[in-house]
DSSP file (Angstrom, degrees, kcal/mol; ACC not computed):
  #  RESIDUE AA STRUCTURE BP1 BP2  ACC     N-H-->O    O-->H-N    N-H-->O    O-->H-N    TCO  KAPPA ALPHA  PHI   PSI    X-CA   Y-CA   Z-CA
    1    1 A X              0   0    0      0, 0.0     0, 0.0     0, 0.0     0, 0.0   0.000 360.0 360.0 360.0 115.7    0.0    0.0    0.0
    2    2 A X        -     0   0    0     70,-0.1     2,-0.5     1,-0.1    70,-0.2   0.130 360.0-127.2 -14.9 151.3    1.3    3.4   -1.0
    3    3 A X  E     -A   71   0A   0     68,-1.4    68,-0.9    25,-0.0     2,-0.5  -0.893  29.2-123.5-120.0 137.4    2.4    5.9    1.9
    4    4 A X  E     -AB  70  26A   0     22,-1.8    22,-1.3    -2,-0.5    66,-0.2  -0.679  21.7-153.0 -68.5 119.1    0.7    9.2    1.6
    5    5 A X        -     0   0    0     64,-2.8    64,-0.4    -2,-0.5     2,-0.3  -0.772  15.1-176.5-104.7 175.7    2.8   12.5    1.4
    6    6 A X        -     0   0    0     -2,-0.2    18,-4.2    61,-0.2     2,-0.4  -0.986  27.6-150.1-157.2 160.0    1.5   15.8    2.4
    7    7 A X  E     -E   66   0B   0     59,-1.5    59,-1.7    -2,-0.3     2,-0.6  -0.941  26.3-160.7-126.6  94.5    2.5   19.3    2.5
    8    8 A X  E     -E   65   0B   0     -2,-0.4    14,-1.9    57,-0.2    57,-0.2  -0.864   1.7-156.3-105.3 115.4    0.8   21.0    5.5
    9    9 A X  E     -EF  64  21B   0     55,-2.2    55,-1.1    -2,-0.6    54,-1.1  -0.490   5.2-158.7-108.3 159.9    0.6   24.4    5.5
   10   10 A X  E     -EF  62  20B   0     10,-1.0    10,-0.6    52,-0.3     2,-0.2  -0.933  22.9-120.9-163.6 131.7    0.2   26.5    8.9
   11   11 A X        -     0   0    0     50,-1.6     2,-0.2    -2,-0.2     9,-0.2  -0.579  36.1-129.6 -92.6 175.6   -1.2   30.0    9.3
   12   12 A X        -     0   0    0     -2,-0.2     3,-0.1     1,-0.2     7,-0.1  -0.500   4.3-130.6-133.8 165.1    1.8   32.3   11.0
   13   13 A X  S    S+     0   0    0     -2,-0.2     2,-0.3     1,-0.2    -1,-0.2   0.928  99.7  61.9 -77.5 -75.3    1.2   34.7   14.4
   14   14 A X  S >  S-     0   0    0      1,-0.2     3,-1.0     4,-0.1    -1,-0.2  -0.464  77.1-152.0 -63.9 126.0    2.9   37.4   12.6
   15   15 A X  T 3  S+     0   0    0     -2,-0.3    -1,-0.2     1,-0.2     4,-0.1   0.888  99.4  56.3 -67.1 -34.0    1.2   38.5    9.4
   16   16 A X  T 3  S+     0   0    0      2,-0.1    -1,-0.2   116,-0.0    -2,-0.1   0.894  93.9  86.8 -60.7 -34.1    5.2   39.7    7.9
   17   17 A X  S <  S-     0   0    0     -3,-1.0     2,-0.2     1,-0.1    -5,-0.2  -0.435  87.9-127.7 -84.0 154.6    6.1   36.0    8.6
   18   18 A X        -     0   0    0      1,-0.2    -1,-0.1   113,-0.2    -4,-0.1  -0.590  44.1 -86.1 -93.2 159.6    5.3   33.5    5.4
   19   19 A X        -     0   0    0     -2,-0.2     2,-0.5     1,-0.1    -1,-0.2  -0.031  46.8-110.8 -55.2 164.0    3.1   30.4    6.6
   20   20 A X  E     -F   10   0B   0    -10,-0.6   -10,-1.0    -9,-0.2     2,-0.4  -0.876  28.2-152.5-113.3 148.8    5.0   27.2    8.0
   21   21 A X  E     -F    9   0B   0     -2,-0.5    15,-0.6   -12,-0.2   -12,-0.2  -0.893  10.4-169.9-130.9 159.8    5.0   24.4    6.2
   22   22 A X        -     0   0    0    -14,-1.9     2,-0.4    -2,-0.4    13,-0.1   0.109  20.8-125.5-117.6-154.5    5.3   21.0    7.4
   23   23 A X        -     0   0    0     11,-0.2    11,-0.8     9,-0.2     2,-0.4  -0.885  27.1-173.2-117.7 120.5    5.9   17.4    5.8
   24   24 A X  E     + C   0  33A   0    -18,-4.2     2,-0.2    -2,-0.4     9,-0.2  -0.671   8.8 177.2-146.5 110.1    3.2   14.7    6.7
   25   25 A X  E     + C   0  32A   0      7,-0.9     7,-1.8    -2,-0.4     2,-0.4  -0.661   5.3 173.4 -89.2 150.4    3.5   10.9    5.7
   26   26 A X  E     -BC   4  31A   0    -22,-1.3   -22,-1.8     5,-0.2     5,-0.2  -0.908  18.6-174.7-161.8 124.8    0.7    8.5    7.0
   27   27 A X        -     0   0    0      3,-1.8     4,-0.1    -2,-0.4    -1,-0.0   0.057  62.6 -92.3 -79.6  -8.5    0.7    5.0    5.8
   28   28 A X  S    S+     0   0    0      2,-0.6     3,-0.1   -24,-0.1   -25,-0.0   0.308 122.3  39.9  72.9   8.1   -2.6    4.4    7.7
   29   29 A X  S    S+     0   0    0      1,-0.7     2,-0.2     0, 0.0    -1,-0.1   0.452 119.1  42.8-130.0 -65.9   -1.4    3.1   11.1
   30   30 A X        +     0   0    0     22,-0.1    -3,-1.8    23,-0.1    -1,-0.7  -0.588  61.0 177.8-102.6 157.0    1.7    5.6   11.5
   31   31 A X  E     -C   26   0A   0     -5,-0.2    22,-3.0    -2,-0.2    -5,-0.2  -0.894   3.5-176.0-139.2 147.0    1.6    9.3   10.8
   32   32 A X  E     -CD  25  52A   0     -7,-1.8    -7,-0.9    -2,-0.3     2,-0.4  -0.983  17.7-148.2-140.9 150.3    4.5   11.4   11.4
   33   33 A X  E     -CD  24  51A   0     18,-2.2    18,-2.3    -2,-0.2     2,-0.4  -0.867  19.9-168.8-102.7 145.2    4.7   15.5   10.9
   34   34 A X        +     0   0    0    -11,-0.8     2,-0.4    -2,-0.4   -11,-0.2  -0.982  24.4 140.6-136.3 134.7    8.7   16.7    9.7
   35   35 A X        -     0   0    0     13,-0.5    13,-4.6    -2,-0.4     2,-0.5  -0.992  44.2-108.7-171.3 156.2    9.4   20.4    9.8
   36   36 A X  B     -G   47   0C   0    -15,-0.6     2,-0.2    -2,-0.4    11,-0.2  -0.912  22.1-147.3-111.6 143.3   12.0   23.0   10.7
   37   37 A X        -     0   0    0      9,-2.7     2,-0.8    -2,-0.5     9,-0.3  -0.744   7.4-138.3-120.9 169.1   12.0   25.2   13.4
   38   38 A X        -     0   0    0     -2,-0.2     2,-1.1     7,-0.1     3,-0.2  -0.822   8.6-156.9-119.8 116.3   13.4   28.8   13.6
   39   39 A X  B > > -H   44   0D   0      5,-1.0     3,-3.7    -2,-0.8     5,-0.9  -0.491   6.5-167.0-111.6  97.3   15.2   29.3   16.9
   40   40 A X  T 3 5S+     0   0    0     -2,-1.1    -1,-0.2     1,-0.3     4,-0.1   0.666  75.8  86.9 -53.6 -30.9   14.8   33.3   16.9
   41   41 A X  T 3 5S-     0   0    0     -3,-0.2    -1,-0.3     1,-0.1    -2,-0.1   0.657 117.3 -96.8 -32.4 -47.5   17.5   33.2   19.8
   42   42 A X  T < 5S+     0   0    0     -3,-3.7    -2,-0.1     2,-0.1    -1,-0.1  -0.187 106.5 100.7 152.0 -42.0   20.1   33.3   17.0
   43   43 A X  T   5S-     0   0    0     -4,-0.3    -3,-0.1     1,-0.1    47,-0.1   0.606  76.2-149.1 -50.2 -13.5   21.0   29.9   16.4
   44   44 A X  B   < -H   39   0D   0     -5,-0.9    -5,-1.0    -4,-0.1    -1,-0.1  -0.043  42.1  -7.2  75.0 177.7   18.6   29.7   13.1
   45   45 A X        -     0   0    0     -7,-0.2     2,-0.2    -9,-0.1    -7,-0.1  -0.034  62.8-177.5 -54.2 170.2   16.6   27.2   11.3
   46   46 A X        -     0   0    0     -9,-0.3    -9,-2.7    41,-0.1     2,-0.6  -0.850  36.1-109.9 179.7 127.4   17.2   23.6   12.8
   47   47 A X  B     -G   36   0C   0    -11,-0.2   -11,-0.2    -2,-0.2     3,-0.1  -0.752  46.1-140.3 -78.2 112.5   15.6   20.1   11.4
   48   48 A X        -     0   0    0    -13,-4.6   -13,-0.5    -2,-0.6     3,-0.1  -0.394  23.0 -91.9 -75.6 154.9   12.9   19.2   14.5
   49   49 A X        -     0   0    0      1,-0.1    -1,-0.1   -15,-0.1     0, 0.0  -0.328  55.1 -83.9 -63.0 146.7   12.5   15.9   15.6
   50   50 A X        -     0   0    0      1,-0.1     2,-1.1    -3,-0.1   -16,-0.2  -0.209  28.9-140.4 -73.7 157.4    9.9   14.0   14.1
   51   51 A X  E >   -D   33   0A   0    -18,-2.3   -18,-2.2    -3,-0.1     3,-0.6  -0.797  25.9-161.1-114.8  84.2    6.3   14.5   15.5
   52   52 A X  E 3   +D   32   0A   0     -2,-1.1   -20,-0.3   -20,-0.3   -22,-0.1  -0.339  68.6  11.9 -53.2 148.4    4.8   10.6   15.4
   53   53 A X  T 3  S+     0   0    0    -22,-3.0     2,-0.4     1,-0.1    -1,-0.2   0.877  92.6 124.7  43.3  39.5    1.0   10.3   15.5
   54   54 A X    <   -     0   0    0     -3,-0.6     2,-0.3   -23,-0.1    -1,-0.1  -0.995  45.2-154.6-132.8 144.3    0.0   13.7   15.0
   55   55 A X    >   -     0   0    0     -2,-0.4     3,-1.3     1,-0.1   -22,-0.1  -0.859  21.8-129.4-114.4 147.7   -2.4   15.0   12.2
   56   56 A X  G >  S+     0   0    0     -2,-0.3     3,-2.2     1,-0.3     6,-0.3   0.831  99.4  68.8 -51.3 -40.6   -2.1   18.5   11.0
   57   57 A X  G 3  S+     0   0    0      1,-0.3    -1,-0.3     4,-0.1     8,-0.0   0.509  82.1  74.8 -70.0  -5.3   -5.8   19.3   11.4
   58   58 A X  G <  S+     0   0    0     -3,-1.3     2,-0.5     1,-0.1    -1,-0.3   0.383  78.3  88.5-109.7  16.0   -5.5   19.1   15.0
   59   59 A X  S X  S-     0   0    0     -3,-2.2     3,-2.9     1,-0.1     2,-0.1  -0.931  77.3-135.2 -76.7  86.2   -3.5   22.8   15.3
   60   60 A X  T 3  S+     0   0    0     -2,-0.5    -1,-0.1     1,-0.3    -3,-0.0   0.473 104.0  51.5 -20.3 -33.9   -5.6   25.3   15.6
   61   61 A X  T 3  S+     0   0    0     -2,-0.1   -50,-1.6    -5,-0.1    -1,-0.3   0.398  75.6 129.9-101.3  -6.8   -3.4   27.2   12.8
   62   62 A X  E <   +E   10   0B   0     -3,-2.9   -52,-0.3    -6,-0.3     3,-0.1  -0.410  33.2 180.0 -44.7 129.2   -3.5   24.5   10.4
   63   63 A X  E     -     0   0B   0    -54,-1.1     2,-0.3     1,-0.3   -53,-0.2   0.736  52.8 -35.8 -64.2 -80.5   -4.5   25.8    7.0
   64   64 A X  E     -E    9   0B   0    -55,-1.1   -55,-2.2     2,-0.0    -1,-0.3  -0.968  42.8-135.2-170.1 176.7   -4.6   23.1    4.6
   65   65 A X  E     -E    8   0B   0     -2,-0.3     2,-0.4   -57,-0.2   -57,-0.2  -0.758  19.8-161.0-144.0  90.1   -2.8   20.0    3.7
   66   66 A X  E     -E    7   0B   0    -59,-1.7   -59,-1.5    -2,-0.3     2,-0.7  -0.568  14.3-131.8 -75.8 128.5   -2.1   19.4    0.1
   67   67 A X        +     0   0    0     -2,-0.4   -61,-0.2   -61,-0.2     3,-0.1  -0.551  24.4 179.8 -76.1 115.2   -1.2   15.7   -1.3
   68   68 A X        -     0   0    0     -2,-0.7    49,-0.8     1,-0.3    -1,-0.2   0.266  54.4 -54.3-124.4  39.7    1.8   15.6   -3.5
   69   69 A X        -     0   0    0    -64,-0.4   -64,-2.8    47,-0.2    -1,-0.3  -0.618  61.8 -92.1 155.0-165.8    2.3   12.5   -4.6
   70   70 A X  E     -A    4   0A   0     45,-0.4    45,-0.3   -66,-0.2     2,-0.3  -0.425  23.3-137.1-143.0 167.7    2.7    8.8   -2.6
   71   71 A X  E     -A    3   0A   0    -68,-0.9   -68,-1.4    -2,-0.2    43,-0.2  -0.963  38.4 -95.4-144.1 135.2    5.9    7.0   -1.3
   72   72 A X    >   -     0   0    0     41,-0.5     3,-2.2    -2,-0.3   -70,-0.1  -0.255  40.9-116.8 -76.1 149.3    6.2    3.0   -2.0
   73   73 A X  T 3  S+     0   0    0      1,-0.3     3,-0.3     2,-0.1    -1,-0.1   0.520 106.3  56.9 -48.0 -40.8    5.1    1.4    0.9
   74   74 A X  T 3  S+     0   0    0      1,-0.2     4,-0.3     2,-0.1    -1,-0.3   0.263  99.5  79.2 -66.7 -12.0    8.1   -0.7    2.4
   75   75 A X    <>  +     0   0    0     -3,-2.2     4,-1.7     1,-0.2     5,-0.3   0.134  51.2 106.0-118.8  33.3    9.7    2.8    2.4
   76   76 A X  H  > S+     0   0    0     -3,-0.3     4,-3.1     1,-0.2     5,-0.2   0.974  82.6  44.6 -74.2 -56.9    8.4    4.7    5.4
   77   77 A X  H  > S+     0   0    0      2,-0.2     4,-1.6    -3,-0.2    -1,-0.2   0.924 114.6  52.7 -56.7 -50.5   11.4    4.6    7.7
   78   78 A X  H >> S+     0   0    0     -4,-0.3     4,-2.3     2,-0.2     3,-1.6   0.994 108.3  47.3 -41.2 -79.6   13.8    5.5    4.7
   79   79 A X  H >X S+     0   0    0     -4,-1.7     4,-1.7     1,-0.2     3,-0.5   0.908 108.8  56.1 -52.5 -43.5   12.0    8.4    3.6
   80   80 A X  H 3X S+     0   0    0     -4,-3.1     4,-1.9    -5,-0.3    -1,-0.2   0.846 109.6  47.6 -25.4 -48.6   11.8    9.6    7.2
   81   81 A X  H << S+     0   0    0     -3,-1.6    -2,-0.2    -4,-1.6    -1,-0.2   0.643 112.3  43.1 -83.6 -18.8   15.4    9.4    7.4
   82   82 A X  H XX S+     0   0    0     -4,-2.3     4,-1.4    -3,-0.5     3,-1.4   0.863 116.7  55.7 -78.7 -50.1   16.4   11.4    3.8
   83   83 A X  H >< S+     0   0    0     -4,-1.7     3,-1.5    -5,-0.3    -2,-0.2   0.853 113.9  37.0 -35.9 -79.8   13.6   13.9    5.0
   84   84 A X  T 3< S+     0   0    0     -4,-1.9    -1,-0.3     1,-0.3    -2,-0.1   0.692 110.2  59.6 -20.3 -44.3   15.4   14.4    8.3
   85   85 A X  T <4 S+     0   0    0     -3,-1.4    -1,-0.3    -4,-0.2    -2,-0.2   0.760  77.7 119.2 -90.0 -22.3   18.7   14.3    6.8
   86   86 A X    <<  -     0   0    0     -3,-1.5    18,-0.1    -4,-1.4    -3,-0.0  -0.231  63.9-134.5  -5.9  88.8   17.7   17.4    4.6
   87   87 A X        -     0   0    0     -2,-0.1     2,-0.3     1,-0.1    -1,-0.1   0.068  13.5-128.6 -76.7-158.6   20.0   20.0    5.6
   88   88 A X        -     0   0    0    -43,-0.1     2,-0.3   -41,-0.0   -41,-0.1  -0.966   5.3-136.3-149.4 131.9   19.1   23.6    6.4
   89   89 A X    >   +     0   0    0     -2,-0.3     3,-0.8     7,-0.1     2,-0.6  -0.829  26.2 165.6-122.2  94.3   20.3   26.9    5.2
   90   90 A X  T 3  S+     0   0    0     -2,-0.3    -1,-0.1     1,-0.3     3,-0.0  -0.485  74.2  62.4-108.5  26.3   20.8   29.6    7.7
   91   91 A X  T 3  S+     0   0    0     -2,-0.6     2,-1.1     0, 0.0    -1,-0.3   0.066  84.7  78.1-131.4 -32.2   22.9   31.8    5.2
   92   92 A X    <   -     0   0    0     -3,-0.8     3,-0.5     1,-0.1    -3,-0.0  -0.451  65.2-163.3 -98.9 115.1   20.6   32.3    2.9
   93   93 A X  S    S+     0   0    0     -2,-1.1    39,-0.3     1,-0.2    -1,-0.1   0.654  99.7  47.0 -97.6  17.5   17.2   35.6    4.0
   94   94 A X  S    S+     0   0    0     37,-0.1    -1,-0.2    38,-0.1     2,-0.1   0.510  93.8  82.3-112.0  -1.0   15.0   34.2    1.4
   95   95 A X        +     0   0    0     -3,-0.5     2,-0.3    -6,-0.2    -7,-0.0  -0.322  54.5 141.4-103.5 171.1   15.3   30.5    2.2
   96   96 A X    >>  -     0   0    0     -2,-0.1     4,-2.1    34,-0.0     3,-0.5  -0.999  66.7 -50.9 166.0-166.2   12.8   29.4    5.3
   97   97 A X  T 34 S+     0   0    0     -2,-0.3   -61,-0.2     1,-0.3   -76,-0.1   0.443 126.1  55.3 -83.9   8.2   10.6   26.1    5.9
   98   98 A X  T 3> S+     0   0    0     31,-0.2     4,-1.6     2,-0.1    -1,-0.3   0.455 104.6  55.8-101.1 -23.1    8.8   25.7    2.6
   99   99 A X  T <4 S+     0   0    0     -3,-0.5    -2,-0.2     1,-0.2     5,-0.1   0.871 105.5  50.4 -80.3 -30.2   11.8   25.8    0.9
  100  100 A X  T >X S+     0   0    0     -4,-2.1     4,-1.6     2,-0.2     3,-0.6   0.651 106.4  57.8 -73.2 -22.6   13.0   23.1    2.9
  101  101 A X  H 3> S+     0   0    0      1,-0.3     4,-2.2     2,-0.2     5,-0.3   0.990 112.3  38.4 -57.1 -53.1    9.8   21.1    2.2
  102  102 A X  H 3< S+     0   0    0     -4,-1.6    -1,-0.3     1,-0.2    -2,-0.2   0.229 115.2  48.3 -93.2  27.0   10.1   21.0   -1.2
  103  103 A X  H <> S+     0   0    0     -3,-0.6     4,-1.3     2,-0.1    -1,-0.2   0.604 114.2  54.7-147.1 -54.6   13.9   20.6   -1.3
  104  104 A X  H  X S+     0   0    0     -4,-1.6     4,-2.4     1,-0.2     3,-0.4   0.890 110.0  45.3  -5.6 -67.6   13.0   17.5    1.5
  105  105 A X  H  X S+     0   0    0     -4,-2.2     4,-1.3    -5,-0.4    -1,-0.2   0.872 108.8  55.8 -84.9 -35.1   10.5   15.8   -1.0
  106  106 A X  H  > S+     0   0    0     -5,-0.3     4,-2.5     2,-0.2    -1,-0.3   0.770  99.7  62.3 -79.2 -10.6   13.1   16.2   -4.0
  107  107 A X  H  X S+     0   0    0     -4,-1.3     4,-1.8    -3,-0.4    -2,-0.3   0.964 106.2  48.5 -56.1 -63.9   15.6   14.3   -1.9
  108  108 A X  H  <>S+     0   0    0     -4,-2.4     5,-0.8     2,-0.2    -2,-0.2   0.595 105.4  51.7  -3.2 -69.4   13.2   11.7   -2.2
  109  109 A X  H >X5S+     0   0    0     -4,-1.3     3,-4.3     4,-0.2     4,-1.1   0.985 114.3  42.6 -69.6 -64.4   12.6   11.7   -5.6
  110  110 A X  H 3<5S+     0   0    0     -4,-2.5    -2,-0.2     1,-0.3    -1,-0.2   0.747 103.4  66.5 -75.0  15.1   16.3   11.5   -6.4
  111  111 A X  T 3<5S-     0   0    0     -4,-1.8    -1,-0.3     3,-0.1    -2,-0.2   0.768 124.9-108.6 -77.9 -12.0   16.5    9.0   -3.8
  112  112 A X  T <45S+     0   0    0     -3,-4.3    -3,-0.2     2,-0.3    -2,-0.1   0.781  95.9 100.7  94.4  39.1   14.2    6.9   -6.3
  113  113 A X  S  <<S+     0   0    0     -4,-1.1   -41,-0.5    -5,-0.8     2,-0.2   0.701  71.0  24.6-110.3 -13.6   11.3    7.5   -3.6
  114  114 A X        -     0   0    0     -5,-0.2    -1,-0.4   -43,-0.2     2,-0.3  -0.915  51.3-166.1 176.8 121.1    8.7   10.1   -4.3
  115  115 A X        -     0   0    0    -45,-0.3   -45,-0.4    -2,-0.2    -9,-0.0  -0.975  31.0-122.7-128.3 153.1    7.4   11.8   -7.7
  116  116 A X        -     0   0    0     -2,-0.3     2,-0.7   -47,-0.1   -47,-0.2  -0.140  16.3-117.9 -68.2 173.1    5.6   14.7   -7.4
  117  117 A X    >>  -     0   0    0    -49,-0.8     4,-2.1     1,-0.2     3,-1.6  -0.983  27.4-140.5-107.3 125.1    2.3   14.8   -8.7
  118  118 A X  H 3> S+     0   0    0     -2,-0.7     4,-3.2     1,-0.3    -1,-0.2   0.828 100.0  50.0 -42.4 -66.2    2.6   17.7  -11.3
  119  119 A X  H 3> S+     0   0    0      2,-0.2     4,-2.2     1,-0.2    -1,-0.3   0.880 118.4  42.4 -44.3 -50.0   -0.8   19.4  -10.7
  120  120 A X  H <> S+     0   0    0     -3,-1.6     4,-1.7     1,-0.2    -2,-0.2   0.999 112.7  50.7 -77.0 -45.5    0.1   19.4   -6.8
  121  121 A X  H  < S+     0   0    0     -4,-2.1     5,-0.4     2,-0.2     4,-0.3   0.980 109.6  50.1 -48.2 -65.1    3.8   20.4   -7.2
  122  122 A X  H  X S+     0   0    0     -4,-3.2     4,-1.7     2,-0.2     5,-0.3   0.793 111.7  53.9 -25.4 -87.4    2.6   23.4   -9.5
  123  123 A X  H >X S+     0   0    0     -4,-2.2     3,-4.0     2,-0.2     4,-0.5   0.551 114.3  38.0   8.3 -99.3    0.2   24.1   -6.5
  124  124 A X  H >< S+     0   0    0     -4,-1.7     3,-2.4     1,-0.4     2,-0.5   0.670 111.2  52.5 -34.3 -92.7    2.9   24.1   -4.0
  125  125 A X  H 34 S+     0   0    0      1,-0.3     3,-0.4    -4,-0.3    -1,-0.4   0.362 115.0  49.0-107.6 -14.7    5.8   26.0   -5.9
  126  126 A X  H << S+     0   0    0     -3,-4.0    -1,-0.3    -4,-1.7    -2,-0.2   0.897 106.9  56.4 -93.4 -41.1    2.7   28.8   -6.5
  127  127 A X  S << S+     0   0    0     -3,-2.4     2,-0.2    -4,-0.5    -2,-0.2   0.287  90.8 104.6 -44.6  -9.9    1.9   28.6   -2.5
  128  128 A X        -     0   0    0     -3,-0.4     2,-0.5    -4,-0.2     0, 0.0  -0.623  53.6-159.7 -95.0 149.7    5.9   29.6   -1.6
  129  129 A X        -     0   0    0     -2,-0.2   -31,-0.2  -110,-0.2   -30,-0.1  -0.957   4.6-165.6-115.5 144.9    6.7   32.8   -0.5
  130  130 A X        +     0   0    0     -2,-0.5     2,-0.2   -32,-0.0   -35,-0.1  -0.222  61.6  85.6-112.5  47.9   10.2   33.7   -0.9
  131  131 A X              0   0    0    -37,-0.0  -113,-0.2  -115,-0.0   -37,-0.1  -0.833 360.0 360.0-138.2 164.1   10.5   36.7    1.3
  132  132 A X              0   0    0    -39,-0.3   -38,-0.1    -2,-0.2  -115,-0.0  -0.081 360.0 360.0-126.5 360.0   11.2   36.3    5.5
């Protein structure tokens, strides 16, 4: 059975900030949420530990959750672990957590794991904002 991806998008406190976006695979027994977090302290973006058994929808700031495309079944723990392994770029004042999303999910693909689904990727790539 296919693993479901998603791209879960998150409305922001600050109106200046672009939404956060999230990663969410669900298989139908496990779900896990994968995201970056900004530690305004100074230290910068940072890959968070993965969030097991949590659904987006159950944030009060959740948004929406777009499907972009499926992951072979056998391959949950893998793709968890390129996802994760996804660095983060703290150099960069346009770069932020949707850019890591999609940059995540194209590890994937060339890991021979994940194709987008055209229609959603369009979506998505229309959804980024590239400003901080």
């Amino acid at each position: 059975m296919p693993i479901i991806v998603n791209i879960a998008i998150y409305k922001v406190y600050d109106k200046r900030d672009p939404n956060h976006w999230a990663i969410h695979i669900n298989d139908g027994e496990t779900a896990v949420i994968l995201q970056v977090g900004d530690d305004k302290g100074g230290v910068g973006y940072f890959v968070e530990k993965p969030m097991y058994n949590k659904e987006p929808s159950r944030s009060a700031r959740h948004e929406e959750s777009i499907t972009v495309g499926v992951i072979p079944g056998s391959s949950f723990d893998a793709a968890v672990s390129i996802i994760q392994a996804t660095p983060v770029d703290n150099a960069s004042t346009t770069w932020n957590c949707q850019a890591w999303a999609v940059q995540a999910l194209d590890s994937l693909g060339n890991a021979g794991l994940f194709q987008w689904d055209a229609e959603a990727q369009a979506t998505v790539l229309q959804k980024r904002q590239n400003w901080q």
